[in-house]
VOGU-3710 file (C-alpha; in Angstrom, 3 decimals, decimal comma):
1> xxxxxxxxxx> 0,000/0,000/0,000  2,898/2,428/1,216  4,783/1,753/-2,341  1,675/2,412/-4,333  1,018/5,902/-2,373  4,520/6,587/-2,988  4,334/5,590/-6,908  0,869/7,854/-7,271  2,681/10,579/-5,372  5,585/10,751/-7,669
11> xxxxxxxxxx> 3,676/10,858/-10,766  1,727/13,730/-9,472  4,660/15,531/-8,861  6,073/14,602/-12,091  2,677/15,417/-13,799  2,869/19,212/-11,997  6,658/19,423/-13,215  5,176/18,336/-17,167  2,143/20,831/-16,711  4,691/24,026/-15,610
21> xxxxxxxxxx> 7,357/23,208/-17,924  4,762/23,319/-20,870  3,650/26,501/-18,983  6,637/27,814/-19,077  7,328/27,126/-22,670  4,121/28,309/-24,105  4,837/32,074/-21,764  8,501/32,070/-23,141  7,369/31,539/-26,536  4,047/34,435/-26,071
31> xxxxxxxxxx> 7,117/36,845/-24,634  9,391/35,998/-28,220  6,364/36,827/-30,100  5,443/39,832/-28,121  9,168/40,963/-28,555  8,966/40,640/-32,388  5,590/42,270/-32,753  7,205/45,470/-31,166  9,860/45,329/-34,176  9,592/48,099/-36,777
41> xxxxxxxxxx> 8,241/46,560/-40,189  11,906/47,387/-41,394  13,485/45,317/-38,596  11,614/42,036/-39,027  12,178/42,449/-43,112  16,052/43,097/-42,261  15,480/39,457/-40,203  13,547/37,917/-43,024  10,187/37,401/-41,212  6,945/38,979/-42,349
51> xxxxxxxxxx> 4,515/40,292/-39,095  1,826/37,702/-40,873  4,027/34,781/-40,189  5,347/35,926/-36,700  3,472/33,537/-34,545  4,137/30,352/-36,819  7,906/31,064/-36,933  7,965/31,425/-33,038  5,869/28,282/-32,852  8,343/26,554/-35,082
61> xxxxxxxxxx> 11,739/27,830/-33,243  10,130/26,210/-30,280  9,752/22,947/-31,964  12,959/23,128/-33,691  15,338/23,655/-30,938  13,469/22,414/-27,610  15,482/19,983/-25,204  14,986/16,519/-25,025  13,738/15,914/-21,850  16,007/13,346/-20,258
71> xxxxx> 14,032/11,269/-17,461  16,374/9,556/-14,645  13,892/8,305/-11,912  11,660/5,357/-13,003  8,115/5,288/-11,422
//
């Protein structure tokens, strides 16, 4: 009984550490975004990204270079 409490309790905690990381991914990429959005039309053309396509290319960068996640504990 004691192990399976323990089990349940470490994939909630491991479940909460998923749920902010995604969190914190999806504010980091909202702040890029935001941050391009306040370039001049000049600046993002100089960069080679149209304002139409800012979101997609921000959602893409986050694809393209995210970190595996390495796991080391075993449930």
């Amino acid at each position: 009984m004691l192990i399976t409490i323990m089990k349940l309790t470490r994939l909630t905690s491991g479940a909460f550490a998923a749920a902010f990381r995604a969190l914190w991914h999806w504010q980091q990429q909202r702040k890029a975004a935001a941050d391009l959005h306040a370039l001049s039309d000049y600046s993002l053309r100089d960069i080679g990204i149209a304002r139409s396509h800012i979101d997609e290319q921000v959602r893409l960068a986050a694809t393209r270079y995210v970190q595996p996640h390495i796991s080391t504990g075993s449930i």
